[in-house]
PDB file of N, CA, C and O in Angstrom:
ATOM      1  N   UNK A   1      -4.235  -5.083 -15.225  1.00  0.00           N
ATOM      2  CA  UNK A   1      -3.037  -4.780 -14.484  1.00  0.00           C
ATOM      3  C   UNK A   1      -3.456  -4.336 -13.080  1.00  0.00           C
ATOM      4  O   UNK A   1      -4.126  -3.310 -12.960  1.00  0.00           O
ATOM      5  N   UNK A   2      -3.056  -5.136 -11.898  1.00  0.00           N
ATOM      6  CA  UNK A   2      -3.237  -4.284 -10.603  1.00  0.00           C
ATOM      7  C   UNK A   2      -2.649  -3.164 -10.319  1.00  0.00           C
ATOM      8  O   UNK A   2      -1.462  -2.844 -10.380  1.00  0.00           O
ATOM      9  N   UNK A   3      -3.964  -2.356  -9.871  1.00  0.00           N
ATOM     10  CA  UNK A   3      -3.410  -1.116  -9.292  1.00  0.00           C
ATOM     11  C   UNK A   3      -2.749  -1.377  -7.700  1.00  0.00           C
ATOM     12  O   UNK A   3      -3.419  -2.175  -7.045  1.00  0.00           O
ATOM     13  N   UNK A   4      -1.585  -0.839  -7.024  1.00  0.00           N
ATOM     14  CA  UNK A   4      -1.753  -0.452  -5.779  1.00  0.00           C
ATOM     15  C   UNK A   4      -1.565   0.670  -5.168  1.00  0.00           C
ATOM     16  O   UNK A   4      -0.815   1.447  -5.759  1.00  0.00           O
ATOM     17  N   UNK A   5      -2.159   1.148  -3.800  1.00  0.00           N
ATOM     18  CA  UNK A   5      -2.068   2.223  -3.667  1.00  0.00           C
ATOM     19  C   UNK A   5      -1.572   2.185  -2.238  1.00  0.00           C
ATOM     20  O   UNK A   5      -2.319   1.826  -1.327  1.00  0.00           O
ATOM     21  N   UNK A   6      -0.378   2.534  -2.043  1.00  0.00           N
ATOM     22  CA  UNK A   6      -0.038   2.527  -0.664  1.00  0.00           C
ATOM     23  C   UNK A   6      -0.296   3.005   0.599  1.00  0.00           C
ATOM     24  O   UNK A   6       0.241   4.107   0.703  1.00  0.00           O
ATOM     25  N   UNK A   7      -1.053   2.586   1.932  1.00  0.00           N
ATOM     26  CA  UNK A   7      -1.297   3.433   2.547  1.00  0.00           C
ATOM     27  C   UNK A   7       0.244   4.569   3.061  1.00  0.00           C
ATOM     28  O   UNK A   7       1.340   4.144   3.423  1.00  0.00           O
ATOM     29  N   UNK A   8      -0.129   5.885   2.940  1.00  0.00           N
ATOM     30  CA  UNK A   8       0.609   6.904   3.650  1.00  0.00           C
ATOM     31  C   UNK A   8       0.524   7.188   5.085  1.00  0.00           C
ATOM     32  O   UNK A   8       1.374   7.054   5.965  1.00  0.00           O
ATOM     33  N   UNK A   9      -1.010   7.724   5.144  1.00  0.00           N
ATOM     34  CA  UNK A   9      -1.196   8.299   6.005  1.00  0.00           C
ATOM     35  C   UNK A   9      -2.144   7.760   7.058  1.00  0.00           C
ATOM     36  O   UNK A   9      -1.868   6.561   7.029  1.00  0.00           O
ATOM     37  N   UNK A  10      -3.130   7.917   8.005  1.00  0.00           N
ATOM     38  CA  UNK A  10      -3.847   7.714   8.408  1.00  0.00           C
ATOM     39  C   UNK A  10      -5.498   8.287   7.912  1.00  0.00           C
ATOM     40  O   UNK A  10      -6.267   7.327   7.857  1.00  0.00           O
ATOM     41  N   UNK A  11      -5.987   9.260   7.649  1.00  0.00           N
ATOM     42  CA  UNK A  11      -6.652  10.162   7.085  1.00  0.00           C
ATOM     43  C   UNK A  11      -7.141   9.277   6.119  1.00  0.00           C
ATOM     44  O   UNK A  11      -8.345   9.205   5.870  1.00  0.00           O
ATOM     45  N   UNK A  12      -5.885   8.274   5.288  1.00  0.00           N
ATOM     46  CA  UNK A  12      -6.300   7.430   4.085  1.00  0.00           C
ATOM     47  C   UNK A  12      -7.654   6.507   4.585  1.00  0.00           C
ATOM     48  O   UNK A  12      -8.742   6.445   4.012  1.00  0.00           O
ATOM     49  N   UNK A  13      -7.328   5.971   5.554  1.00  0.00           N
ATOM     50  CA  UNK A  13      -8.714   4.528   6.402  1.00  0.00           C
ATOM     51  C   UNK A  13     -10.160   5.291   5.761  1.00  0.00           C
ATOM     52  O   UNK A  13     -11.184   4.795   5.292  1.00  0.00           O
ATOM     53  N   UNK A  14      -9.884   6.227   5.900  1.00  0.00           N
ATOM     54  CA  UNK A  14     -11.514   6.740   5.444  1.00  0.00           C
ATOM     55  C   UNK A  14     -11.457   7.127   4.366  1.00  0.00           C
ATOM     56  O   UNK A  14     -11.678   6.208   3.577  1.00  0.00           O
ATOM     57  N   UNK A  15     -11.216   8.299   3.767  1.00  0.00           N
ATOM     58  CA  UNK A  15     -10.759   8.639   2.163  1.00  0.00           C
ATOM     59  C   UNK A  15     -10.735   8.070   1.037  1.00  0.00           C
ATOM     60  O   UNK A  15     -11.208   8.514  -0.009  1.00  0.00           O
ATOM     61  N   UNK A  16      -9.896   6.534   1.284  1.00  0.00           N
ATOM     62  CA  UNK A  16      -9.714   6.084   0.155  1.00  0.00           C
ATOM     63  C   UNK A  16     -10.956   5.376  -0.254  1.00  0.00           C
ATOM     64  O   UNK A  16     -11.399   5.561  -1.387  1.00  0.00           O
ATOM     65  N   UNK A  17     -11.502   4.643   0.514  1.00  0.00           N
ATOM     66  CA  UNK A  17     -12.925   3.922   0.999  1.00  0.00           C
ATOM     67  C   UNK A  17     -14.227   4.830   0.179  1.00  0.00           C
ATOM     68  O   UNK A  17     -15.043   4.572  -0.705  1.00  0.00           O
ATOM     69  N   UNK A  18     -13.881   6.040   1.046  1.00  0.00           N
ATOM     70  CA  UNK A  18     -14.922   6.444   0.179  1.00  0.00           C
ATOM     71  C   UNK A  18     -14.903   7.401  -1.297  1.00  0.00           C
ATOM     72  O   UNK A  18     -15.866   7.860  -1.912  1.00  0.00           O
ATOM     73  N   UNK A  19     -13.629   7.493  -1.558  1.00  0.00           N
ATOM     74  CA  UNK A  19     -13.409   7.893  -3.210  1.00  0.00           C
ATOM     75  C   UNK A  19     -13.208   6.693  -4.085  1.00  0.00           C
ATOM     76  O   UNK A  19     -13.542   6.860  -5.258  1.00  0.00           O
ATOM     77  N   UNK A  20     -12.843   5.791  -3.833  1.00  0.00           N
ATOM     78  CA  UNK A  20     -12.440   4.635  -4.538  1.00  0.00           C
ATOM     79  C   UNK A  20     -13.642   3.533  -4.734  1.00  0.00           C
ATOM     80  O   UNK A  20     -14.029   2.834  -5.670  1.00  0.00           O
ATOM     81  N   UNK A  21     -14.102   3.776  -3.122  1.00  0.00           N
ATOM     82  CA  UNK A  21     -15.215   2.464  -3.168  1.00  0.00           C
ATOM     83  C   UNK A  21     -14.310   1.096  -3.088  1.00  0.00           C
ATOM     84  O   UNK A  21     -14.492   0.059  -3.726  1.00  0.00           O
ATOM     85  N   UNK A  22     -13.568   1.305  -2.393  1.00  0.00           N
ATOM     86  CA  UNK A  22     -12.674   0.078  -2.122  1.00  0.00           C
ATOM     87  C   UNK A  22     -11.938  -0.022  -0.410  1.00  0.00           C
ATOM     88  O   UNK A  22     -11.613   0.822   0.426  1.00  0.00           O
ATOM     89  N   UNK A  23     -11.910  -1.330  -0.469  1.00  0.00           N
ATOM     90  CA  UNK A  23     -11.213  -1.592   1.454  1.00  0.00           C
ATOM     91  C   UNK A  23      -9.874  -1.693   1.198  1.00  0.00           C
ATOM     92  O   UNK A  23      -9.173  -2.058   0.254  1.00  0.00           O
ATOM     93  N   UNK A  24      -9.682  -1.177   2.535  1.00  0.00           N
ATOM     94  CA  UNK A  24      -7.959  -2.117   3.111  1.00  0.00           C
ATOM     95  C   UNK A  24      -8.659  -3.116   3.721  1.00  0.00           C
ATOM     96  O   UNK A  24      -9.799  -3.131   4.187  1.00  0.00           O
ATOM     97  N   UNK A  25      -7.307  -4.439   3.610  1.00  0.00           N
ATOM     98  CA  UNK A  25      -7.475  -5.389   4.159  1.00  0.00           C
ATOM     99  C   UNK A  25      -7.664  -5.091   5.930  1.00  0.00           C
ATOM    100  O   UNK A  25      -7.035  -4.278   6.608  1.00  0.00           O
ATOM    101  N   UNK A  26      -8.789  -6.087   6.389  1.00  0.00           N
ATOM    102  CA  UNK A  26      -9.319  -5.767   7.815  1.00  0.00           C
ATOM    103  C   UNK A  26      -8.052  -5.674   8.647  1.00  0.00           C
ATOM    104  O   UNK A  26      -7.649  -4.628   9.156  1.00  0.00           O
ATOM    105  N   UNK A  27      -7.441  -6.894   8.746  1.00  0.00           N
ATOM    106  CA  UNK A  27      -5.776  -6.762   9.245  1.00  0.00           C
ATOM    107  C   UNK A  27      -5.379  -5.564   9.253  1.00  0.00           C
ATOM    108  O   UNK A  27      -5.507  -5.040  10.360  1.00  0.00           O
ATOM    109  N   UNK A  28      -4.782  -4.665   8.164  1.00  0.00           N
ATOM    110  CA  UNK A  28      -4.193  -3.436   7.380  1.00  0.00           C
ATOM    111  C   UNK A  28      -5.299  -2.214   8.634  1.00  0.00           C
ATOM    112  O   UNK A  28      -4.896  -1.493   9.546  1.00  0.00           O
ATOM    113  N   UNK A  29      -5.985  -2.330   8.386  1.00  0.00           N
ATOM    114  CA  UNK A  29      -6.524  -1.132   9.136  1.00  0.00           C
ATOM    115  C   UNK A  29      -6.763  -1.169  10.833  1.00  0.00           C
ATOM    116  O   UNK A  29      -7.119  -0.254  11.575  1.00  0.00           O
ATOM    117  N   UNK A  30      -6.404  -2.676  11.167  1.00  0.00           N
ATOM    118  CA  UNK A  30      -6.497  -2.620  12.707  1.00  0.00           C
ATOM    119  C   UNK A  30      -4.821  -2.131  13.116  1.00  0.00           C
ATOM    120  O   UNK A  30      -4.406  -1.495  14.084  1.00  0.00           O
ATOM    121  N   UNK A  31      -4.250  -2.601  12.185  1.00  0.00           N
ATOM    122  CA  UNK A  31      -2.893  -2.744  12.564  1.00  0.00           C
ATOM    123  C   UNK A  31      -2.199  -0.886  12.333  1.00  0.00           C
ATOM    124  O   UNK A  31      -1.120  -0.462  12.747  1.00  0.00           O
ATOM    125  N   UNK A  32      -2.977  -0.332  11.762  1.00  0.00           N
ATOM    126  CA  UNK A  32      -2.678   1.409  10.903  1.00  0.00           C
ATOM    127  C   UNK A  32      -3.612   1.654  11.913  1.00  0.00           C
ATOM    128  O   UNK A  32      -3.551   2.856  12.168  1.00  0.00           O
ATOM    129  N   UNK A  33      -4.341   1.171  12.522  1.00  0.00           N
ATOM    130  CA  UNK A  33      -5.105   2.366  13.969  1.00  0.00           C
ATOM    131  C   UNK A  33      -4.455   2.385  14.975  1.00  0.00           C
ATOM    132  O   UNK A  33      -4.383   3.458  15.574  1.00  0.00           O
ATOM    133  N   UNK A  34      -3.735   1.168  15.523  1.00  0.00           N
ATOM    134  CA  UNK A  34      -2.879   1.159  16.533  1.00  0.00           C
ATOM    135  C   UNK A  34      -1.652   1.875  16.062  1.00  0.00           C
ATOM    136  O   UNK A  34      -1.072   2.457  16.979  1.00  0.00           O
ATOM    137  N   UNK A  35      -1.083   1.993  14.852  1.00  0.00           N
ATOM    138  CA  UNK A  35       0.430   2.470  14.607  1.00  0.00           C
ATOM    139  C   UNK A  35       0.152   4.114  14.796  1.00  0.00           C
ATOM    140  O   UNK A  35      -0.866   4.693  14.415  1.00  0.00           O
ATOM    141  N   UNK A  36       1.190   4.670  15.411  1.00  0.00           N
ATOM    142  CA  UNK A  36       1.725   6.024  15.559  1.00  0.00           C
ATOM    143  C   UNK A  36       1.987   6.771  14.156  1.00  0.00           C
ATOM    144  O   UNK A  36       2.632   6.400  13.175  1.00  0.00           O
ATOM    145  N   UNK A  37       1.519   7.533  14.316  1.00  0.00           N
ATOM    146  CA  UNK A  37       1.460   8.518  12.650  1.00  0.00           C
ATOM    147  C   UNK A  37       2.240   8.378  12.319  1.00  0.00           C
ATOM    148  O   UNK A  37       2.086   7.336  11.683  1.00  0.00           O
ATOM    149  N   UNK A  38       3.696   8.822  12.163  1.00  0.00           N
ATOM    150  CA  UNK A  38       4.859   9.127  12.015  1.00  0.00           C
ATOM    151  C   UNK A  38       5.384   7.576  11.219  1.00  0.00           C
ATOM    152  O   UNK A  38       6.109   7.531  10.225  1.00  0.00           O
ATOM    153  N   UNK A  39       4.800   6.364  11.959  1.00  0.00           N
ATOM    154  CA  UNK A  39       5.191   4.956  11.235  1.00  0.00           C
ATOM    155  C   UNK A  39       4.299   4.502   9.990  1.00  0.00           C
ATOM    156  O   UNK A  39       4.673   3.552   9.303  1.00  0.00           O
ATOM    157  N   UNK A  40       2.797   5.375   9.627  1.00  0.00           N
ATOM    158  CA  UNK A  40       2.227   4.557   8.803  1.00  0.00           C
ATOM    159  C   UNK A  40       3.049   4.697   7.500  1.00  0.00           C
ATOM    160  O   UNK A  40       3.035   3.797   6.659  1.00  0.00           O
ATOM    161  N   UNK A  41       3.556   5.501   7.386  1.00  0.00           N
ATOM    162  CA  UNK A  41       4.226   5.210   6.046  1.00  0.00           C
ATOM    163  C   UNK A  41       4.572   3.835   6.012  1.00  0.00           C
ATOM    164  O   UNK A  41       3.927   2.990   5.393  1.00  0.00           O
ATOM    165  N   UNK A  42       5.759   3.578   6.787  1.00  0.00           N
ATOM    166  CA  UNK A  42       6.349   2.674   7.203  1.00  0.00           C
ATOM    167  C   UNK A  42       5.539   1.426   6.535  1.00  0.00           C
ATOM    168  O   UNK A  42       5.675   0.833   5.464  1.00  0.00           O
ATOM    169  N   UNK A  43       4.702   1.294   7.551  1.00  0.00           N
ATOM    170  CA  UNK A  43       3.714   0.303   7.632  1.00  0.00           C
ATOM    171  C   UNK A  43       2.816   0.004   6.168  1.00  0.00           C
ATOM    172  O   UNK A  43       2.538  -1.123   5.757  1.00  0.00           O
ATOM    173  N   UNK A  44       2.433   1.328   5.485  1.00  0.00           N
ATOM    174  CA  UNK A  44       2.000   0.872   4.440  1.00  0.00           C
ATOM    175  C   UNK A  44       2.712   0.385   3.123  1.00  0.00           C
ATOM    176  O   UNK A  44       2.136  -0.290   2.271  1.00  0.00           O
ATOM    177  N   UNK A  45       4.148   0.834   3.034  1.00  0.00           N
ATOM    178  CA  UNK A  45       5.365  -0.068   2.233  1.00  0.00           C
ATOM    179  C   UNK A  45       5.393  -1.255   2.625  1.00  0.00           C
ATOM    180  O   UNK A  45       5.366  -2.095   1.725  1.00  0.00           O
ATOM    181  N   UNK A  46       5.448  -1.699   3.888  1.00  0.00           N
ATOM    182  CA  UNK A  46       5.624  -3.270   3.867  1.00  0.00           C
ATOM    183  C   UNK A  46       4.447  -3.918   3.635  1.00  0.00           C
ATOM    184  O   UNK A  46       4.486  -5.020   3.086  1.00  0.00           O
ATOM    185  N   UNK A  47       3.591  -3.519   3.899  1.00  0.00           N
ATOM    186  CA  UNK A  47       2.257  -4.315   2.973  1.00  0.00           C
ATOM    187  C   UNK A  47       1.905  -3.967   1.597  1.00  0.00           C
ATOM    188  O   UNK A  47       1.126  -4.677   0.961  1.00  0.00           O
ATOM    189  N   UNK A  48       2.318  -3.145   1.210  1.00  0.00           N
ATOM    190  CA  UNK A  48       1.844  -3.094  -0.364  1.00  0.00           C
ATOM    191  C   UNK A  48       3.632  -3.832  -0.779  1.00  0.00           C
ATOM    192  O   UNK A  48       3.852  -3.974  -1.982  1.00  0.00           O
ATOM    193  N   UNK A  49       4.205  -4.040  -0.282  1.00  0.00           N
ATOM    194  CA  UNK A  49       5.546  -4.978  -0.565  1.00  0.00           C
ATOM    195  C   UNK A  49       5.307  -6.675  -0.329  1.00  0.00           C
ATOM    196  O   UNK A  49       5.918  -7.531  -0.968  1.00  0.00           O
ATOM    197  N   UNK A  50       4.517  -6.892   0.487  1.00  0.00           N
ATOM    198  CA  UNK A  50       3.829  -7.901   0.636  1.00  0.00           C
ATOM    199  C   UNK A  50       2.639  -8.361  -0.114  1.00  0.00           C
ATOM    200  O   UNK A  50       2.439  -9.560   0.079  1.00  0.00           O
ATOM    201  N   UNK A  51       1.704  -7.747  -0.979  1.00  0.00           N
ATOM    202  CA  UNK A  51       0.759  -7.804  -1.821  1.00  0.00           C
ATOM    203  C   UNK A  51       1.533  -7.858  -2.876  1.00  0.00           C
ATOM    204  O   UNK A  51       1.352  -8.860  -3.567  1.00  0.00           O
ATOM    205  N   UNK A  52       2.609  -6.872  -3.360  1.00  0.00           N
ATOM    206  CA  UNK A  52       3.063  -7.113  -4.887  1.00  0.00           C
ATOM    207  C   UNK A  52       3.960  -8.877  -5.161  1.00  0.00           C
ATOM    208  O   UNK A  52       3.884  -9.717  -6.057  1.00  0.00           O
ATOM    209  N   UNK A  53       4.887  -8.766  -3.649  1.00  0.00           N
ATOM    210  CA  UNK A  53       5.288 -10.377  -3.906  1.00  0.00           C
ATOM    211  C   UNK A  53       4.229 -11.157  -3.996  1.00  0.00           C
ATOM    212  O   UNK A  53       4.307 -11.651  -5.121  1.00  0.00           O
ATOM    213  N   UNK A  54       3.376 -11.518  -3.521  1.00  0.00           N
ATOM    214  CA  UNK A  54       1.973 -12.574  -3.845  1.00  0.00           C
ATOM    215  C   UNK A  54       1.837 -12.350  -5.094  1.00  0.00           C
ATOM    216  O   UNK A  54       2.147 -13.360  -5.725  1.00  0.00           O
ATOM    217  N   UNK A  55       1.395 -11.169  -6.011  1.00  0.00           N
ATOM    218  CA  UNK A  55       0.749 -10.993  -7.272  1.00  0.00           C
ATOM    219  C   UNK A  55       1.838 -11.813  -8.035  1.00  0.00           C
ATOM    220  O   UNK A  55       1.496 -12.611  -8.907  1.00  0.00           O
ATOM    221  N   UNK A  56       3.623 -11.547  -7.588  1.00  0.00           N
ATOM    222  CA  UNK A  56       4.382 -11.297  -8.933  1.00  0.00           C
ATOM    223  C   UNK A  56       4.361 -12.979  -9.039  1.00  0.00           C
ATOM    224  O   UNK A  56       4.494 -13.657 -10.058  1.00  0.00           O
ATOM    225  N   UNK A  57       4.097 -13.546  -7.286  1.00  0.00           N
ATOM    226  CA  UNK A  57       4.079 -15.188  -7.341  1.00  0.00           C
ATOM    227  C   UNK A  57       3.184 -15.572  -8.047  1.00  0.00           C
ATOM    228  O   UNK A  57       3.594 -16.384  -8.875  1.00  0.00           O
ATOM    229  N   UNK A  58       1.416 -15.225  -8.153  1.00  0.00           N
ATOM    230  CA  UNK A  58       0.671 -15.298  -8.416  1.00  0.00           C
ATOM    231  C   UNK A  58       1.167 -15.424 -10.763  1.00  0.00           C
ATOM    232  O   UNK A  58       0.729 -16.065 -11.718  1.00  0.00           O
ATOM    233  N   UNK A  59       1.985 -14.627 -10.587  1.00  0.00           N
ATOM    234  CA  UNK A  59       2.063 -14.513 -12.167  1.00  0.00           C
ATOM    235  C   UNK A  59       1.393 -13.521 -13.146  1.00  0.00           C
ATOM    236  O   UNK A  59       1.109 -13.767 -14.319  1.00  0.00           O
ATOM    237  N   UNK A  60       1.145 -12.132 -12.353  1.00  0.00           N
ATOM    238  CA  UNK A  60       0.652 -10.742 -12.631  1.00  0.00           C
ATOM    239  C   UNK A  60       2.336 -10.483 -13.491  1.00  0.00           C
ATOM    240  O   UNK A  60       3.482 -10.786 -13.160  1.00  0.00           O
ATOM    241  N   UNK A  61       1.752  -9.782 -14.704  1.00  0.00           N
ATOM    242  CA  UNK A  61       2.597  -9.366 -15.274  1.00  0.00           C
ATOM    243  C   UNK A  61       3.463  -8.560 -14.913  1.00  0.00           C
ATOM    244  O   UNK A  61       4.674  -8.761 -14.812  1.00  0.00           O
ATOM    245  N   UNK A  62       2.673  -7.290 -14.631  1.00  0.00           N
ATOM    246  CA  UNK A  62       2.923  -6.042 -14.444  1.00  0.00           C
ATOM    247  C   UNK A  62       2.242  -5.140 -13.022  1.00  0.00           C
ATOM    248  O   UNK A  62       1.053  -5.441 -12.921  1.00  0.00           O
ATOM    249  N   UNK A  63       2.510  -4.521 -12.347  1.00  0.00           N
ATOM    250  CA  UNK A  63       2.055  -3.617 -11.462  1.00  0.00           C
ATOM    251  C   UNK A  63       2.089  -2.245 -11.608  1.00  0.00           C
ATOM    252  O   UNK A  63       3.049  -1.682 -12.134  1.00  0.00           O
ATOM    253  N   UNK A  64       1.148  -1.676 -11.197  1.00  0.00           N
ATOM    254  CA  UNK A  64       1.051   0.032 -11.432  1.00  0.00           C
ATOM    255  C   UNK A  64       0.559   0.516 -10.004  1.00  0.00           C
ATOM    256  O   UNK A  64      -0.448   0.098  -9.432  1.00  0.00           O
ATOM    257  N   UNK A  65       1.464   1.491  -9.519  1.00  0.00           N
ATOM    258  CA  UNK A  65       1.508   2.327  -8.675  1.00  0.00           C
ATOM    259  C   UNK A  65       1.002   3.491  -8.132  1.00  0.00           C
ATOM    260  O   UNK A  65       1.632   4.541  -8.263  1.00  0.00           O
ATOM    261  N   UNK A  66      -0.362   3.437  -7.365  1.00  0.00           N
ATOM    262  CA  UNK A  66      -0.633   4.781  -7.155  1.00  0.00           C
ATOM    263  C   UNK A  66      -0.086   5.268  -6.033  1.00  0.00           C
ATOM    264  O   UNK A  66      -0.265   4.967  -4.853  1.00  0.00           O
ATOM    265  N   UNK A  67       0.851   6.344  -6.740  1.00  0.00           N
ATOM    266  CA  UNK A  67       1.719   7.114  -5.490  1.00  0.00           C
ATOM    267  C   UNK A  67       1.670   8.640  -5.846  1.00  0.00           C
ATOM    268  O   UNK A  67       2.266   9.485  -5.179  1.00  0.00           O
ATOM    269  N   UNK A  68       0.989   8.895  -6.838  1.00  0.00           N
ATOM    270  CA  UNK A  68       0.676   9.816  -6.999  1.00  0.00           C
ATOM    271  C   UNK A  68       1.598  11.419  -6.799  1.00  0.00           C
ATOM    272  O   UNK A  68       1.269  12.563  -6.487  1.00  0.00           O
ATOM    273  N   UNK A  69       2.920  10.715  -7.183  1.00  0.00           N
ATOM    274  CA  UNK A  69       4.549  11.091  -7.722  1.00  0.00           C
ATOM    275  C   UNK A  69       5.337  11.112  -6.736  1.00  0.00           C
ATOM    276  O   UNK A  69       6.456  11.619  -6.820  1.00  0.00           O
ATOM    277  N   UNK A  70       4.909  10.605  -5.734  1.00  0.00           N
ATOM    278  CA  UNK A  70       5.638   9.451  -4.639  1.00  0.00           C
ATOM    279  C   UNK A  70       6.699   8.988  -4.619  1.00  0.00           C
ATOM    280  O   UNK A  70       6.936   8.187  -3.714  1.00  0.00           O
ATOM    281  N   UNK A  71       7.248   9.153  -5.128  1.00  0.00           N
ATOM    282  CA  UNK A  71       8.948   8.115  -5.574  1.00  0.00           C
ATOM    283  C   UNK A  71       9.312   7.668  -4.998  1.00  0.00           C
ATOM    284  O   UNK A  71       9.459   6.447  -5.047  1.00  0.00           O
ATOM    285  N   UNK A  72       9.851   8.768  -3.667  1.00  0.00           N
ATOM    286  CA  UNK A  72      10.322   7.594  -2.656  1.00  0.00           C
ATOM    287  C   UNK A  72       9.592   6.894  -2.281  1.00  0.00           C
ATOM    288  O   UNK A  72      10.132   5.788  -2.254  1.00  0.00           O
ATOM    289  N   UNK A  73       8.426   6.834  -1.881  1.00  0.00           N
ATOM    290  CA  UNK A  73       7.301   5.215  -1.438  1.00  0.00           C
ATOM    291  C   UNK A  73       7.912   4.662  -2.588  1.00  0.00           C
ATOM    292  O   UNK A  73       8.936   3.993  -2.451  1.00  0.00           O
ATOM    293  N   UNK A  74       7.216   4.932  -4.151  1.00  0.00           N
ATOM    294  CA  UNK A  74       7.457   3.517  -4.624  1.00  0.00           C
ATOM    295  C   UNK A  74       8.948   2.960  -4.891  1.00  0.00           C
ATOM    296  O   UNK A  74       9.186   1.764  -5.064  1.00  0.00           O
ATOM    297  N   UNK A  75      10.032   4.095  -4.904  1.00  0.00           N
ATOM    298  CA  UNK A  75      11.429   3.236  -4.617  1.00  0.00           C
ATOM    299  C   UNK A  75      11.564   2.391  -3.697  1.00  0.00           C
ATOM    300  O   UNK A  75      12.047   1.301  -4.002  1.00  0.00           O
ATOM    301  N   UNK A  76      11.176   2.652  -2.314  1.00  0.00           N
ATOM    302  CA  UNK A  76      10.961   1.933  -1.352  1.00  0.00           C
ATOM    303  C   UNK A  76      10.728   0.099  -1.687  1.00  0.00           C
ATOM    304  O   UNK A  76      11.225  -0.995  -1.421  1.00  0.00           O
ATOM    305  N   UNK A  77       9.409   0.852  -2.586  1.00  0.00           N
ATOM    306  CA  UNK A  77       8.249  -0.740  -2.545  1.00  0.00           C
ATOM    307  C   UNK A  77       9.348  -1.715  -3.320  1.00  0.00           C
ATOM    308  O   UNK A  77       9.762  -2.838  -3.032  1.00  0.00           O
ATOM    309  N   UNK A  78       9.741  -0.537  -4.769  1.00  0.00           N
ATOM    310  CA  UNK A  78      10.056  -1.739  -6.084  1.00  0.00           C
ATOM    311  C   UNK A  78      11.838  -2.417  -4.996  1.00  0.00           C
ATOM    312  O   UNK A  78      12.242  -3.579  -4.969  1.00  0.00           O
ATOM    313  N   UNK A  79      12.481  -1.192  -4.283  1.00  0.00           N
ATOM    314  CA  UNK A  79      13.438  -2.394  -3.545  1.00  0.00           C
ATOM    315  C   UNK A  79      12.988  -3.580  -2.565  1.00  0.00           C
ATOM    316  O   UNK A  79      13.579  -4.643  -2.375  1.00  0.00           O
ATOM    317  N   UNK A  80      12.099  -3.246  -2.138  1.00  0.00           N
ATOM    318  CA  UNK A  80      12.148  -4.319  -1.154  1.00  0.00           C
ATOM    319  C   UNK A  80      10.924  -5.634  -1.912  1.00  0.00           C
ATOM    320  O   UNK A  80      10.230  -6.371  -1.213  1.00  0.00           O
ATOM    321  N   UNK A  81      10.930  -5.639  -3.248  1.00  0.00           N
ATOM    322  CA  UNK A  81      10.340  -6.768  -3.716  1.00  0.00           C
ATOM    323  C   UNK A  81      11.680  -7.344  -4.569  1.00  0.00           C
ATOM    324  O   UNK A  81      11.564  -8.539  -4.838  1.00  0.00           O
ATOM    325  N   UNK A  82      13.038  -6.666  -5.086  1.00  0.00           N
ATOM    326  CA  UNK A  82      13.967  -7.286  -5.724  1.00  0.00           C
ATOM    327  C   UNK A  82      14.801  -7.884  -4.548  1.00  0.00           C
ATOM    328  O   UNK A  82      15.801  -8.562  -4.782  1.00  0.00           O
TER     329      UNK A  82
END
């Protein structure tokens, strides 16, 4: 089952990288250095909204959410993929 984990914040570019041992897409992090704090939320819903439509095209069953009790992000995400 894919995990995703939405970027929030900025702080995340490094953090997640090195607790996870995993990247944002190169795109994703040029585009979250130029954005103004206040928008990465923003910014990281429409790309993890954009990754889950590919998967659900792709034919991934199911998705799991690290939001880590987040709600509103992932209300956000699960509307703007219906």
């Amino acid at each position: 089952m894919p995990g995703l984990k939405p970027l929030t914040a900025k702080y995340q570019l490094s953090s997640i990288p090195r607790k996870f041992y995993v990247n944002f897409p190169a795109d994703l992090a040029k585009e979250a250095i130029r954005t103004e704090d206040k928008n990465i939320r923003q910014l990281g819903i429409e790309w993890c909204i954009h990754q889950c439509k590919e998967l659900i095209k792709a034919g991934v069953p199911c998705l799991h959410f690290y939001t880590m009790g987040d709600t509103d992000t992932t209300v956000q995400i699960i509307k703007g993929i219906l």
